[in-house]
C-alpha positions as CSV (number, residue, x, y, z in Angstrom):
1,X,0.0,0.0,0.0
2,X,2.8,2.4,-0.1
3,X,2.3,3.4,-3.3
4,X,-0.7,4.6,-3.0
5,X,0.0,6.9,-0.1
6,X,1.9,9.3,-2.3
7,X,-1.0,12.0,-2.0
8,X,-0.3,11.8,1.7
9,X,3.4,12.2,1.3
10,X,2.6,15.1,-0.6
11,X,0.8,17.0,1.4
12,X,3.4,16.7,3.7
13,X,1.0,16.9,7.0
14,X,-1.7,14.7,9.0
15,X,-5.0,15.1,7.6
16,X,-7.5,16.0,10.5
17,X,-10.2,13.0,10.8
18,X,-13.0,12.4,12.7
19,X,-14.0,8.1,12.7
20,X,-16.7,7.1,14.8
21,X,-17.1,3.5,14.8
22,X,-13.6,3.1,14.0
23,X,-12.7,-0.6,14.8
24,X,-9.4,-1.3,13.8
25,X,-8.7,1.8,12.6
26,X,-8.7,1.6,8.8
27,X,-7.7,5.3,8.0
28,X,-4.6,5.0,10.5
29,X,-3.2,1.6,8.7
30,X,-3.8,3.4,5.2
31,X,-1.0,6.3,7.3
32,X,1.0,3.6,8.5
33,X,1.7,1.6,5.7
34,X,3.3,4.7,3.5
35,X,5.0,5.9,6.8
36,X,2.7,9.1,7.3
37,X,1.4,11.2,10.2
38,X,-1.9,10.4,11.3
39,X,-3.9,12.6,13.6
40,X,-7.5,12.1,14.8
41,X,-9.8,15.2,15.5
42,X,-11.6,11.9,17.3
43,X,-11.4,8.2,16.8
44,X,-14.8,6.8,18.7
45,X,-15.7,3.4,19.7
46,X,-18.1,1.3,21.5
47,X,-16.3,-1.8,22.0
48,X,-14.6,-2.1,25.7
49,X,-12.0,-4.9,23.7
50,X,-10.7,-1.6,21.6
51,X,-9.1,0.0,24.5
52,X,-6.3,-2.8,24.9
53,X,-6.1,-2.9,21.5
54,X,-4.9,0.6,21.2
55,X,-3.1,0.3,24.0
56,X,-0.8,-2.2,22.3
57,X,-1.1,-0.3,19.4
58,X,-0.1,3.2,20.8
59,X,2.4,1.5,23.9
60,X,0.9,3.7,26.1
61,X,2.4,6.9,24.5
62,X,1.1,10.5,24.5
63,X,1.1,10.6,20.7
64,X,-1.8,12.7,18.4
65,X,-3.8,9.2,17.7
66,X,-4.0,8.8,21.2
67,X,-5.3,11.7,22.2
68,X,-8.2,11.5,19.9
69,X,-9.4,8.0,21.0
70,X,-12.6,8.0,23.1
71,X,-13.4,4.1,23.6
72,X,-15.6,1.9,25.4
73,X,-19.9,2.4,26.3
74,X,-19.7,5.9,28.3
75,X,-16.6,7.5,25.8
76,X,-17.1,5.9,22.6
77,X,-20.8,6.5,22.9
78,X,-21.6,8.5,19.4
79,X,-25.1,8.9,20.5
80,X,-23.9,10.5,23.7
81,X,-21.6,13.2,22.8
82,X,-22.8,16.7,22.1
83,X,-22.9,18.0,18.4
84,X,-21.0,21.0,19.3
85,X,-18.1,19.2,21.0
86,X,-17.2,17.3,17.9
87,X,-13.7,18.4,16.6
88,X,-13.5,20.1,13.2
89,X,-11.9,17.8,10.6
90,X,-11.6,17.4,6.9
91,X,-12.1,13.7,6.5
92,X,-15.4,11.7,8.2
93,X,-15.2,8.0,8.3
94,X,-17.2,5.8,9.6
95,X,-18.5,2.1,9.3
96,X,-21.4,2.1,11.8
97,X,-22.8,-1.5,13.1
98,X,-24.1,-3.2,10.1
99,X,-26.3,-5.8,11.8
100,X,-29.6,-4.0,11.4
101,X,-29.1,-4.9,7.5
102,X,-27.0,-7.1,7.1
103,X,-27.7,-10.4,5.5
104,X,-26.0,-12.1,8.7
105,X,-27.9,-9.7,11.1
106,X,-31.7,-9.4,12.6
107,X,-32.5,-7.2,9.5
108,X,-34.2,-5.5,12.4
109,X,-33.5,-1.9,10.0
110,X,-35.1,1.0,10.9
111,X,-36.6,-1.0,14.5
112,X,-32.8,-1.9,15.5
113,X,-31.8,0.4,17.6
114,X,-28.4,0.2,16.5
115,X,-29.4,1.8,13.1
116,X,-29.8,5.3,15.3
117,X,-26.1,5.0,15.4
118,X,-25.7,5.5,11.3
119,X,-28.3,8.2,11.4
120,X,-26.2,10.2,14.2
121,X,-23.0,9.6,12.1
122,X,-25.2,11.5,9.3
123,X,-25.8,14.1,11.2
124,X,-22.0,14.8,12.1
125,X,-21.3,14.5,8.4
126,X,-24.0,18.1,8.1
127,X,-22.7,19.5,11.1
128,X,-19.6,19.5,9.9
129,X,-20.0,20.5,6.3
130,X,-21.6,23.2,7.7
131,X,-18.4,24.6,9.5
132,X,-16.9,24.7,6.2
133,X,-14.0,22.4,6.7
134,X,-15.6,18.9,5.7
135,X,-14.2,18.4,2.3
136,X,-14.9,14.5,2.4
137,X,-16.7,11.4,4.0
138,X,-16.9,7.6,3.2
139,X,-19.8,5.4,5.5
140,X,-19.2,2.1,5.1
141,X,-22.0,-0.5,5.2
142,X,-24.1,-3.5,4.6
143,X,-24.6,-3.8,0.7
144,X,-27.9,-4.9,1.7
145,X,-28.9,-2.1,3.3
146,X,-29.9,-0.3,-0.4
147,X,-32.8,-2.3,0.0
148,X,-34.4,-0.5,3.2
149,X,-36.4,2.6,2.7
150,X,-34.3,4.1,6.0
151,X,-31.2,4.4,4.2
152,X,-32.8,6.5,1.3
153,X,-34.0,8.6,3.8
154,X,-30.3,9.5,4.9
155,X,-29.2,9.8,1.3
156,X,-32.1,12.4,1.1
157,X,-31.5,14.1,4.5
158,X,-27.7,14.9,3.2
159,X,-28.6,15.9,-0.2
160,X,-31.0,18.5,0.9
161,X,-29.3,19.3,4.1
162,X,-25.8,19.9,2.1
163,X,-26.2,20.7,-1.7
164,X,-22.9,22.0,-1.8
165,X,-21.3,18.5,-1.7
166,X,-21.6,15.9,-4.2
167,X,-22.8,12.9,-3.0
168,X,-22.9,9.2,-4.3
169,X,-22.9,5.4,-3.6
170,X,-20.8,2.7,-4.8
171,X,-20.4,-1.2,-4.3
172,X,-17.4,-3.3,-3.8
173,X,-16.0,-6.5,-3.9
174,X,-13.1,-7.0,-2.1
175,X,-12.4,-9.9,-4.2
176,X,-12.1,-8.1,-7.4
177,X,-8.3,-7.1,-5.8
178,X,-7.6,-8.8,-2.8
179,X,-8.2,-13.0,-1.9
180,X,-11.4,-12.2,0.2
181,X,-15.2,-12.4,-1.0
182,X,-16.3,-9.0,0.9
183,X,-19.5,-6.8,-0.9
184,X,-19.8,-3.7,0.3
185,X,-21.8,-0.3,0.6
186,X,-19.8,3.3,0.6
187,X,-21.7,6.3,1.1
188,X,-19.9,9.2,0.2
189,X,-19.3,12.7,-0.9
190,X,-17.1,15.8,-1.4
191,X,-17.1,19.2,-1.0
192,X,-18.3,20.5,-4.8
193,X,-15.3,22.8,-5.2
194,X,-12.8,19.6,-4.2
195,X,-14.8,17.1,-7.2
196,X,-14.2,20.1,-9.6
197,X,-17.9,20.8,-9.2
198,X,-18.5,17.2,-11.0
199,X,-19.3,13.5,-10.5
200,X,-17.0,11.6,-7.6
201,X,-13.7,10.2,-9.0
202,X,-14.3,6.3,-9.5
203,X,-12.5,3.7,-7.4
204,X,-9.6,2.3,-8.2
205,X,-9.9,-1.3,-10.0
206,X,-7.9,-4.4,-10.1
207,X,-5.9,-2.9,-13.2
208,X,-5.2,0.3,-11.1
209,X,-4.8,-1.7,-7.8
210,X,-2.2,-3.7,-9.5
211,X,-0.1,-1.7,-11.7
212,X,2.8,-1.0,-9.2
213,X,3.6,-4.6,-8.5
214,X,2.5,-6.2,-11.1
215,X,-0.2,-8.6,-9.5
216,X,-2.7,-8.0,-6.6
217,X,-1.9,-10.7,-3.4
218,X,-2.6,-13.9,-3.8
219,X,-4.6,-16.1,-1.0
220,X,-1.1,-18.1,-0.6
221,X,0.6,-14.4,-0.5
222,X,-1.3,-13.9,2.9
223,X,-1.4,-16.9,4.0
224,X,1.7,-17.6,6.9
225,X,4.5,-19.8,5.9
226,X,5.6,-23.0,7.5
227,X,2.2,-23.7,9.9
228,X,1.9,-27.6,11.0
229,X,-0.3,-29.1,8.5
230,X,-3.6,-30.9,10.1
231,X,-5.3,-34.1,9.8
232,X,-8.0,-35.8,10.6
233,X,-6.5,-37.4,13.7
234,X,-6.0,-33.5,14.9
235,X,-9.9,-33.2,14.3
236,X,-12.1,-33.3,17.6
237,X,-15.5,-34.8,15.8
238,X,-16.4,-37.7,14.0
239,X,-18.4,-35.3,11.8
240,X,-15.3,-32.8,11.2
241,X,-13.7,-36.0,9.9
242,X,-16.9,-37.2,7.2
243,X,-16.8,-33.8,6.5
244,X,-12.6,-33.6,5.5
245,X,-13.0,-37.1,3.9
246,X,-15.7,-35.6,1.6
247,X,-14.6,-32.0,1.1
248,X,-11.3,-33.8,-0.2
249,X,-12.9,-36.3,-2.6
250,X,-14.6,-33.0,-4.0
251,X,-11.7,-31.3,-4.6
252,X,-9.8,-33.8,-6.2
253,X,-13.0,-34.2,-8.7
254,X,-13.1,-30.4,-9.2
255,X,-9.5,-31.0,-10.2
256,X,-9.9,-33.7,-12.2
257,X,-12.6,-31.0,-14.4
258,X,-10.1,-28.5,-14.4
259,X,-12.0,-25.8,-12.4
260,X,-10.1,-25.5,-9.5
261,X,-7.4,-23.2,-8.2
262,X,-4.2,-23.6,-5.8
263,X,-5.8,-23.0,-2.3
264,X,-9.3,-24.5,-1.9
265,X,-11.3,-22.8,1.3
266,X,-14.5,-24.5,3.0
267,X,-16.2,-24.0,6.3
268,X,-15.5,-27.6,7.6
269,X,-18.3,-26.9,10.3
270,X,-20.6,-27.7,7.1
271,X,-21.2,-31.0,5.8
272,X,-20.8,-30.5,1.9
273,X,-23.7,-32.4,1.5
274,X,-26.0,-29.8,3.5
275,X,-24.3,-26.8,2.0
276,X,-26.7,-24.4,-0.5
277,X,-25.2,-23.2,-3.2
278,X,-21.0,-23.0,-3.5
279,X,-19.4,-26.4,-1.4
280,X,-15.6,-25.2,-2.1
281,X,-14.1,-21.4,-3.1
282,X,-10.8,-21.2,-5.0
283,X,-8.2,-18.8,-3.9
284,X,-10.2,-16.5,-2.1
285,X,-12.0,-16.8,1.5
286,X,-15.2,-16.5,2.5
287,X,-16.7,-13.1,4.1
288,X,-15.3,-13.2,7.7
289,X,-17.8,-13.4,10.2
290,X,-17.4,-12.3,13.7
291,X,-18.9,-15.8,14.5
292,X,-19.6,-19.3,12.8
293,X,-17.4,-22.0,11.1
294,X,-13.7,-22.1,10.9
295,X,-12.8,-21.8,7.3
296,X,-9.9,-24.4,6.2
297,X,-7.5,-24.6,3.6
298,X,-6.1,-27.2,1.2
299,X,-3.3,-27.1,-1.4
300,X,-4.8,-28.5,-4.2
301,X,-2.1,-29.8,-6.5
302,X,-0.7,-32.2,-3.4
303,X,-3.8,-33.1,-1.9
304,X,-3.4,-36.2,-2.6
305,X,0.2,-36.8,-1.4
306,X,0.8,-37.6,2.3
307,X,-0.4,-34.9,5.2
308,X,3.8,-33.8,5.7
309,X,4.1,-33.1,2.0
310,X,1.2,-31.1,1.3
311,X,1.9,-27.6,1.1
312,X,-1.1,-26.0,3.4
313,X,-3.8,-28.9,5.1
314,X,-5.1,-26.7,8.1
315,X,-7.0,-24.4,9.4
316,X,-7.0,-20.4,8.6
317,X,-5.2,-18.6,11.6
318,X,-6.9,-15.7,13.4
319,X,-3.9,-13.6,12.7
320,X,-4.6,-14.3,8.9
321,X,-8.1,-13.6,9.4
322,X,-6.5,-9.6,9.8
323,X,-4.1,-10.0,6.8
324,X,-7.2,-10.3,5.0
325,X,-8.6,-7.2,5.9
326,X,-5.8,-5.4,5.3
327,X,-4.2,-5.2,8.7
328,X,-1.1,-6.1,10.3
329,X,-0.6,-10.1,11.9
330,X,0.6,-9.2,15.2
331,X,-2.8,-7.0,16.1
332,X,-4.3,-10.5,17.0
333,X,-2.2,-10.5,19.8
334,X,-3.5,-7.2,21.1
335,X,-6.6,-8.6,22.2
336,X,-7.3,-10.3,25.5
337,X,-9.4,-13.2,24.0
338,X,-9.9,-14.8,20.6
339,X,-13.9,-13.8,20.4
340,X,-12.7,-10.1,20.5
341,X,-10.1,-10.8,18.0
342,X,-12.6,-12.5,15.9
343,X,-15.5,-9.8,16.1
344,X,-12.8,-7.0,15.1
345,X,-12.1,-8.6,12.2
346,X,-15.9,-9.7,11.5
347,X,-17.0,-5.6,11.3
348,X,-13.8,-4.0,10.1
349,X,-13.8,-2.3,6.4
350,X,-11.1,-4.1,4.1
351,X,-8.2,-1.5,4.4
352,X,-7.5,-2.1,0.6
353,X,-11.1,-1.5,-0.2
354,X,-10.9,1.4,1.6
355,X,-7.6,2.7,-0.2
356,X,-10.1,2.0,-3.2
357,X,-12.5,4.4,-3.0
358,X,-10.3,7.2,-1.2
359,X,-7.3,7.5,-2.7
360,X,-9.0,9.0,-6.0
361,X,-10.4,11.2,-4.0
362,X,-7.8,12.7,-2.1
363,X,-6.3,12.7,-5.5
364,X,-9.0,15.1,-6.8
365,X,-9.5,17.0,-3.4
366,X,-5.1,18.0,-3.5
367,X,-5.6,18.9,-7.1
368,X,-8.9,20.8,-6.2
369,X,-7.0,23.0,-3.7
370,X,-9.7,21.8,-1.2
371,X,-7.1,19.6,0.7
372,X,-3.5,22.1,1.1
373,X,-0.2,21.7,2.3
374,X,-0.5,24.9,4.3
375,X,-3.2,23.1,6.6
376,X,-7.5,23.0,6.7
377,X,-9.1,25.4,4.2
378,X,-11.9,26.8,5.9
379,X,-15.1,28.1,3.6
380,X,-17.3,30.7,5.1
381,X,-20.4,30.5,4.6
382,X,-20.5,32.7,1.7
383,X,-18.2,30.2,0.0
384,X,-20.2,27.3,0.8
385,X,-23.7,28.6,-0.4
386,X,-21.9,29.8,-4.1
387,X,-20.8,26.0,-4.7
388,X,-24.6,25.0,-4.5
389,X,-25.4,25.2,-8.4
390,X,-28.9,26.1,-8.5
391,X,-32.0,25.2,-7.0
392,X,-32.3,22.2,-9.3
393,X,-29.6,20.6,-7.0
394,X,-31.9,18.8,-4.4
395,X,-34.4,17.3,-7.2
396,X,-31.3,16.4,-9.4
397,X,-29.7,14.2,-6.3
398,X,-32.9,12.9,-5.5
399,X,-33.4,12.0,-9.2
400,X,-30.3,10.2,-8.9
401,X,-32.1,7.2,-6.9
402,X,-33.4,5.9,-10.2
403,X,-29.8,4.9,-11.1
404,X,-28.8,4.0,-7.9
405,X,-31.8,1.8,-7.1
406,X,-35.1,2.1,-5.3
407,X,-35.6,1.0,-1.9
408,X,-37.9,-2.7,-1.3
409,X,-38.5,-2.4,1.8
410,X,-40.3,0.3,3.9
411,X,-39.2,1.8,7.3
412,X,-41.6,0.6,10.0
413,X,-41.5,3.2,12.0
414,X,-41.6,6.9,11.7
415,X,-37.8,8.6,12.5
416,X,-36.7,12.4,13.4
């Protein structure tokens, strides 16, 4: 990812960002990874297993980034911190709890009361667009949650309540340039005079994603070297050993048609025989759940041969489960217990996903003026109301919904 942190290096100085809901901290790996300053105007979090995480993370230093954080339920409580102590900042990003809509959640939507978190996350995107520094956002969410009327209703609260930032949605596969099957939502928007008063730059695809080395990562380029292989003897269940036995034959039969790949992936909890719709993935994982199956790996070329000359026979390791989101190995070990390890890595956003749909953006916002070496650009208010472009604006971004796709399922309940 260093190469892509070049607009960064540019600018020469931390970007101020606000993140509520900020998990691992996708923004501050994008920093690390080029070697750039990272400063947080407020890093928030409800999750108590966070604090020891940073911790680790910061060793107990004084620095910027830990400064900003505010974690566990009273501090890292969105919903309980005044508007008007929010920190100005030029970046908002945020991947509220997905549960309400997700296909893995209650699909509770509008009724979860979780959901109130994304709609107080929109209304610290207007609060500070207002202020005049905002020059960009990204929300992060639940590809499935297009299909509830509640998150139109957002979409329509920012484009009236901000004309004078362009505003957009976009879906992702993190598979499409990394070895994880991960769909998802991203809300955004920019300041009109930092798009060059036109459409959002696209995301960067595989082509782009690739160019400086040649290839995107592999599954076996994340994948730890050396780890003791295992067999069914190292199996616990009767039923983990049908299921090996069987997940093997089909492998070797996939082979045999050609249509396999060099790692194969299955969630050995699952008998193949019970399993709707794909038994065995090639090359790329499953989405990574904060709970449910183990996912395990085969070599498919020497699956055949004896367990000590296969190349991979075993089970995915939780520190791989973060290599797959973009993270470093080692931040497994900053959490107390496997579960917590296991539910970071179940809600974070991909950091290359996430390097995706920003870094054309910054791109634009540095070329755009909006984002300066010299520090914030602050718009009065002047400023602001001349980038709305007419009063067509609010009816053009709701006519925009027809291309983006109309909502299938209606709030239940009325909202403020």
């Amino acid at each position: 990812m260093y190469h892509f942190g070049h607009v960064l290096r540019y600018l020469g100085r931390p970007l101020h960002v606000i993140e509520p809901c900020v998990g691992l901290g996708g923004f501050r790996e994008f920093c690390r990874l080029p070697e750039v300053s990272y400063h947080s105007s407020g890093a928030f979090d409800f999750h108590p297993s966070f604090q020891g995480f940073y911790d680790n993370v910061n060793q107990g230093t004084s620095t910027p980034e830990a400064k900003g954080l505010r974690l566990g339920p009273v501090d890292g409580d969105v919903m309980g911190l005044p508007i008007e102590e929010l920190q100005d900042a030029e970046l908002l990003l945020s991947g509220p709890p997905c549960q309400p809509f997700a296909e893995g959640g209650r699909h509770g939507g509008a009724d979860d009361p979780r959901s109130e978190v994304y709609e107080t996350v929109v209304g610290w995107v207007i609060e500070l667009a207002w202020r005049g520094v905002l020059v960009m956002f990204l929300i992060e969410n639940s590809c499935n949650m297009k299909s509830y009327a509640f998150f139109w209703e957002m979409f329509r609260r920012l484009a009236s309540c901000i004309p004078f930032f362009a505003i957009d949605v976009v879906e992702l596969d993190l598979a499409d340039i990394y070895p994880h099957r991960r769909r998802r939502m991203w809300l955004r928007g920019m300041r009109r005079d930092a798009c060059g008063h036109s459409s959002l730059p696209q995301p960067l695809g595989r082509a782009d994603m690739q160019a400086p080395l040649g290839a995107c990562p592999t599954l076996l380029d994340v994948l730890l070297p050396g780890c003791p292989n295992v067999g069914p003897g190292d199996l616990s269940t009767d039923r983990l050993r049908d299921n090996m036995s069987a997940y093997t034959a089909t492998i070797i039969e996939d082979r045999e048609k050609g249509i396999t790949g060099t790692i194969a992936v299955v969630e050995l909890d699952r008998s193949p025989k019970k399993v709707y719709g794909t038994k065995v993935m090639y090359d790329v994982t499953p989405p990574l759940r904060c709970t449910g199956p183990s996912i395990f790996l085969f070599s498919v070329d020497d699956i055949d041969l004896e367990l000590t000359k296969r190349k991979v026979h075993r089970f995915l390791l939780d520190e791989e489960r973060f290599a797959l989101q973009g993270h470093s190995y080692k931040y497994h070990g900053h959490f107390k217990s496997q579960r917590a390890s296991r539910a970071s890595t179940g809600n974070a956003y991909p950091v290359p996903m996430l390097v995706s749909v920003m870094q054309p953006m910054l791109s634009q916002a540095v070329r755009s003026g909006a984002l300066s070496k010299k520090g914030k650009v602050v718009k009065c208010l002047d400023e602001l109301i001349s980038l709305v472009p007419g009063e067509g604006i609010v009816g053009d971004a709701f006519d925009e919904l027809d291309e983006l796709g109309r909502p299938t399922k209606k709030a239940k309940r009325q909202r403020k």
